[in-house]
C-alpha positions as semicolon CSV with decimal commas, in nm:
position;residue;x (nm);y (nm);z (nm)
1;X;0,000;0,000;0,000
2;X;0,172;0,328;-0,113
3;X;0,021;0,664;0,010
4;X;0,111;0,987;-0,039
5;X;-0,027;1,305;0,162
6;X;0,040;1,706;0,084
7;X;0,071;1,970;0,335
8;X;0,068;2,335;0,255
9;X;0,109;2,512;0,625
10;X;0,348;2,442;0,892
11;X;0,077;2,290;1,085
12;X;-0,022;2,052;0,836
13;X;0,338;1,966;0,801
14;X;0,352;1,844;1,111
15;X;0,012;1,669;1,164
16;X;0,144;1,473;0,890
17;X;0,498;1,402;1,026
18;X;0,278;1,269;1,358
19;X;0,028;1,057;1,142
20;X;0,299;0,935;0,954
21;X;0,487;0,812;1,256
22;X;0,192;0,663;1,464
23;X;0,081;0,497;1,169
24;X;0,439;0,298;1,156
25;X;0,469;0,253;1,525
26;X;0,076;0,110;1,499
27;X;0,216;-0,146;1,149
28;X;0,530;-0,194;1,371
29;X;0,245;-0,322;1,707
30;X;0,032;-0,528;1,470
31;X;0,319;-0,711;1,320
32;X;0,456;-0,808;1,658
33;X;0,190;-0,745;1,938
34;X;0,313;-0,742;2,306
35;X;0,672;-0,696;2,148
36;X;0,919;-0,561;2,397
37;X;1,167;-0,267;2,341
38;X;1,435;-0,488;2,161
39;X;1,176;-0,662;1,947
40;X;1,021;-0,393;1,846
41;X;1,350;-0,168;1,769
42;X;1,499;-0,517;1,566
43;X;1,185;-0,541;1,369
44;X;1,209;-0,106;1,302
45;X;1,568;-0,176;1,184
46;X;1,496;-0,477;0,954
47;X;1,147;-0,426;0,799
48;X;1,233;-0,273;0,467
49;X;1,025;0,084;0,422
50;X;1,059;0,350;0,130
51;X;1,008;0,704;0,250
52;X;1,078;0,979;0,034
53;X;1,011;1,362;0,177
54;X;1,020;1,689;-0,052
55;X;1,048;2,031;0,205
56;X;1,004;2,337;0,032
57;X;1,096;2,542;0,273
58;X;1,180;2,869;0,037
59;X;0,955;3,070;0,157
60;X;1,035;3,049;0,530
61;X;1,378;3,099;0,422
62;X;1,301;3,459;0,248
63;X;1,051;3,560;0,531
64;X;1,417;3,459;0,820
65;X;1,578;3,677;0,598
66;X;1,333;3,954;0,533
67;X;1,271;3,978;0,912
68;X;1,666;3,987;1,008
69;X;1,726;4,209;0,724
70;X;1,419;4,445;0,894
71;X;1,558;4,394;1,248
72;X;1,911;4,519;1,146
73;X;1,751;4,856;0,971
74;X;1,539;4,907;1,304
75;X;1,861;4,839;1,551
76;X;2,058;5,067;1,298
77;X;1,780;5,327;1,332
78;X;1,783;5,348;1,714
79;X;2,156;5,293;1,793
80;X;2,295;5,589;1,950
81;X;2,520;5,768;1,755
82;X;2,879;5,684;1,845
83;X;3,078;6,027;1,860
C-alpha cells in the first residue's frame, strides 16, 4: 500500500509528520503485538520501508531573511550615535 499526503502550512506539516509516525509505530504493534523494546526496535531496523520527503521550505527561508534584514535597519535606526 503506497500513500502519499500534501501539506501546505506548517501545521499541516507536522500533523502529517505525527500521522505518519503513529501509523508505523501502529504497522510496527500489529506485526509483533506485546513486542518488547528490543523486538520492536529489531523489527524497526529490519522491515524494509521506502520514504521519500520533498520540504520546500523557500519561503520560510526569504521571510528569516526579510525579518533579520528588517531587524538590522530598526537596531541601525535606534543605535545611538557613536561620537
Amino acid at each position: 500500500m503506497k500513500q502519499r499526503w500534501t501539506a501546505t502550512t506548517v501545521a499541516e506539516a507536522l500533523d502529517l509528520i505525527r500521522a505518519a509516525k503513529d501509523q508505523l509505530d501502529s504497522r510496527v504493534l500489529a506485526l509483533a503485538p506485546g513486542a518488547d523494546f528490543r523486538e520492536k526496535d529489531r523489527i524497526e531496523k529490519e522491515t524494509p520501508l521506502f520514504l521519500a520527503i520533498d520540504l520546500d521550505l523557500t519561503y520560510l527561508e526569504q521571510a528569516t531573511a526579510a525579518k533579520h534584514q528588517f531587524n538590522e535597519i530598526v537596531r541601525s535606526d535606534t543605535a545611538p550615535d557613536a561620537g
